[in-house]
PAZAPA-4460 file (N, C-alpha, C; in steps of 0.05 Angstrom, whole numbers, plus 32768, in hexadecimal, padded with zeros to 4 digits):
% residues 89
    n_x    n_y    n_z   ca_x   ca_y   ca_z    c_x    c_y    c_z   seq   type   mol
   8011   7FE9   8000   8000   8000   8000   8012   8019   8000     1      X     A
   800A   8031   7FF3   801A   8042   7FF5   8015   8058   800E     2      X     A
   8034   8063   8014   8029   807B   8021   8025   809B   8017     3      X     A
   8015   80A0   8025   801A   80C7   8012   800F   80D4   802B     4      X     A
   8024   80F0   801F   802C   8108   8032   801A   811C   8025     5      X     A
   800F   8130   802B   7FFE   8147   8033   800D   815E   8037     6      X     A
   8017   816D   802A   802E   818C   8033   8013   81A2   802C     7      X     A
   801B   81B8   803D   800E   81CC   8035   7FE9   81C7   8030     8      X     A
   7FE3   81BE   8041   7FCD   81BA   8048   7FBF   81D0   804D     9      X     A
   7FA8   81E0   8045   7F95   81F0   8051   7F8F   81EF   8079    10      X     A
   7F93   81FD   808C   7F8A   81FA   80A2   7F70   81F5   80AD    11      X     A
   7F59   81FF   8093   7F3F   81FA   809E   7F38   81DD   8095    12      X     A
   7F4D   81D1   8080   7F46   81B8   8071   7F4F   819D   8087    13      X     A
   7F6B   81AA   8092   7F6A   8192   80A9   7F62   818D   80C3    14      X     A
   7F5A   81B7   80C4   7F46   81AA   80DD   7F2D   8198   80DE    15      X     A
   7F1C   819B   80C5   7F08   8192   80C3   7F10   8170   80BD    16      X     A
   7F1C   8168   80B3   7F28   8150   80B0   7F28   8142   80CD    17      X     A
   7F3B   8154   80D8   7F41   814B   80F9   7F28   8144   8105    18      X     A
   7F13   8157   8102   7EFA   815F   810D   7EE4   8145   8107    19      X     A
   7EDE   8144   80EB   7ED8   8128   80E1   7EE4   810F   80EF    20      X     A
   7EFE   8115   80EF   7F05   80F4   80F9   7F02   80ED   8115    21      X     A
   7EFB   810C   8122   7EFB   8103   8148   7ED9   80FC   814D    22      X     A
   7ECC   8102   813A   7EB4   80F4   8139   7EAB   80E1   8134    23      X     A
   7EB4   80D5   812C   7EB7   80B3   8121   7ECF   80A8   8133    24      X     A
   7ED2   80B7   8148   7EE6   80AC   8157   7F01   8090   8143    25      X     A
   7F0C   80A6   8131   7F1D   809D   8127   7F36   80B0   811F    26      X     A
   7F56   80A9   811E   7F68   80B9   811C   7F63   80C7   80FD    27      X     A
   7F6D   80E3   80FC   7F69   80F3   80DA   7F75   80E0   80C4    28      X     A
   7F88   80D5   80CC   7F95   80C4   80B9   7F7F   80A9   80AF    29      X     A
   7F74   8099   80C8   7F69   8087   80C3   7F4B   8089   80B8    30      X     A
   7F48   80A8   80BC   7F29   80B5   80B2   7F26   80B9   8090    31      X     A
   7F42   80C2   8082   7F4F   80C9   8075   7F51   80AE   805B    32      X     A
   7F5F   8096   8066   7F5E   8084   805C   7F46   8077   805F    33      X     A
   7F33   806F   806E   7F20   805E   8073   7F06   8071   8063    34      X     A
   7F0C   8088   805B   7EFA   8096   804C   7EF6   8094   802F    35      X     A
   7EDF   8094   8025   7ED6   8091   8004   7EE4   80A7   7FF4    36      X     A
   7EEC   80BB   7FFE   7EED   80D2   7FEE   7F0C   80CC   7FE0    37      X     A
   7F1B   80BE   7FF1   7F31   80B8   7FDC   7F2F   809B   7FC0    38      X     A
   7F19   808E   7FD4   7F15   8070   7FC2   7F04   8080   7FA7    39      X     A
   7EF4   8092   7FA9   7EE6   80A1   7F97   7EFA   80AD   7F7D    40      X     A
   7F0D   80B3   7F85   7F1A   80C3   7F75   7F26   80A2   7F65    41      X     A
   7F2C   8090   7F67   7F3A   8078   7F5A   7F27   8072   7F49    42      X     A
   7F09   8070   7F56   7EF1   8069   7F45   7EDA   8079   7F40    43      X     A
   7ED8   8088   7F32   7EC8   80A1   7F36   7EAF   8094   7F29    44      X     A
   7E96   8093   7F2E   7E7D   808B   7F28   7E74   8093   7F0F    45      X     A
   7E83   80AB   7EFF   7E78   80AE   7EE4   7E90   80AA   7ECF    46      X     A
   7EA1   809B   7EDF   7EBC   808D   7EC8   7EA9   8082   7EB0    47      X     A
   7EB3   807F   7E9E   7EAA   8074   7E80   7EB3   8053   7E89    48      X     A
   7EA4   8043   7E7C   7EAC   801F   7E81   7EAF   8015   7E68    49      X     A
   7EC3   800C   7E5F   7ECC   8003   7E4A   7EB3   7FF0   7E3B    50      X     A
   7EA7   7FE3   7E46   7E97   7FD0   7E42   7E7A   7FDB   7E30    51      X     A
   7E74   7FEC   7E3B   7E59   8004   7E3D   7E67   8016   7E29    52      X     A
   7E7E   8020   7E26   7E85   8028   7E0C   7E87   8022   7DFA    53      X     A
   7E8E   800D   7DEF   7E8F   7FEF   7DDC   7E7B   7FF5   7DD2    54      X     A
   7E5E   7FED   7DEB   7E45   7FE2   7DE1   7E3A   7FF4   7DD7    55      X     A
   7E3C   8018   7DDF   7E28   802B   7DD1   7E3C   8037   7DB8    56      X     A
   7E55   802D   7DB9   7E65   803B   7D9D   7E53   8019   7D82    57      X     A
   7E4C   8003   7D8E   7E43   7FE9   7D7C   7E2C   7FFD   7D75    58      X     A
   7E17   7FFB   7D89   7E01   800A   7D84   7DFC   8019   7D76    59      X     A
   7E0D   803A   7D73   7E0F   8044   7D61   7E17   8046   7D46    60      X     A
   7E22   8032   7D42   7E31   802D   7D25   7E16   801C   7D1D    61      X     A
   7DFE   8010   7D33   7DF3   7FFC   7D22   7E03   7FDC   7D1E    62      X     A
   7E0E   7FDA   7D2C   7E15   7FB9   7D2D   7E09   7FAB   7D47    63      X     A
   7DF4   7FB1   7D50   7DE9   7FA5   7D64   7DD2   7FB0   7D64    64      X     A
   7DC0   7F95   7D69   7D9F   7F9E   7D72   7DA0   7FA5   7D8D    65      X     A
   7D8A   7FA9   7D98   7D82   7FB1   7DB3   7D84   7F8A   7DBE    66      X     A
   7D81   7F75   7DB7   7D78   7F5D   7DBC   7D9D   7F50   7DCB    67      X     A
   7DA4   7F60   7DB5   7DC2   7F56   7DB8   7DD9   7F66   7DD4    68      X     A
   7DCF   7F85   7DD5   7DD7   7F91   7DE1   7DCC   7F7F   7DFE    69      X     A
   7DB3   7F80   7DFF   7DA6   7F72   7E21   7DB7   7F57   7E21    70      X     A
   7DBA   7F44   7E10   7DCC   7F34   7E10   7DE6   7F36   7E1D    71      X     A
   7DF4   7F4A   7E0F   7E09   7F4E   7E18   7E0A   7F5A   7E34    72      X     A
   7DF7   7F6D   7E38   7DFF   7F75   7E58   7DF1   7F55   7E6E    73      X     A
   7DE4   7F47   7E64   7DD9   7F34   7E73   7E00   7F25   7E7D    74      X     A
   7E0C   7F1F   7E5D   7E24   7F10   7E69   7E47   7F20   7E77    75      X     A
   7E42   7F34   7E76   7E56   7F42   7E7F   7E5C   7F44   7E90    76      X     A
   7E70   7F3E   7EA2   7E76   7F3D   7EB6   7E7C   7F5A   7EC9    77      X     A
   7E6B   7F62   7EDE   7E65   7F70   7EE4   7E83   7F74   7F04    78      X     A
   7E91   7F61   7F07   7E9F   7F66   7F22   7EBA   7F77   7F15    79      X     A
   7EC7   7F87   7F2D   7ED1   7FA5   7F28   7EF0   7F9E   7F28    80      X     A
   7EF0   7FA7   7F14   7F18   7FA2   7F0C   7F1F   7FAA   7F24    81      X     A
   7F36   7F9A   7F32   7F4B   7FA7   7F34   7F5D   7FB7   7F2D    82      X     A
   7F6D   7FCD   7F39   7F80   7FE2   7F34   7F98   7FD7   7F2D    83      X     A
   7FAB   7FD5   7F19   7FC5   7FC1   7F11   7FD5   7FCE   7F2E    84      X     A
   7FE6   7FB6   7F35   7FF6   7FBD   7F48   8015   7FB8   7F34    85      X     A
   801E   7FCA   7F45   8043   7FCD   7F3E   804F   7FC3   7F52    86      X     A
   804A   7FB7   7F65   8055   7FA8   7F8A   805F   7F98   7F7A    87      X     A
   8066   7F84   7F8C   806E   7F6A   7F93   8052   7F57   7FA6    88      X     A
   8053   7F69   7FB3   8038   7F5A   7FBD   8023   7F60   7FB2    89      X     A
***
């Protein structure tokens, strides 16, 4: 896992951070990490999906019915890539 440093931080940004994490009775760091807002930025909910691109660039050219498209999303495998790792582990 990697680590990362924070310089020059806004004062009202880490108080509120601090502030957040003593409410959840948890340290800023562990509030920080255990929070969506960084997992968000890796996977942002309106990323484009390769898959769903394919199917409406078929679509629009006209090489696919509507019969074929439901087909296809029926067999597609829906579970969420992994991020390539560069580790060893």
């Amino acid at each position: 896992m990697a680590d990362l440093s924070l310089r020059h931080m806004p004062d009202a940004v880490q108080r509120a951070l601090r502030l957040r994490a003593g409410q959840h009775e948890r340290s800023t760091e562990a509030k920080i990490r255990n929070s969506n807002i960084l997992e968000s930025v890796a996977h942002p909910p309106q990323r484009i999906k390769l898959g769903s691109l394919l199917v409406g660039i078929a679509c629009e050219a006209g090489g696919l019915c509507d019969e074929e498209v439901e087909q296809i999303k029926l067999l597609r495998d829906r579970t969420p890539a992994e991020p390539i790792r560069f580790d060893d582990g």
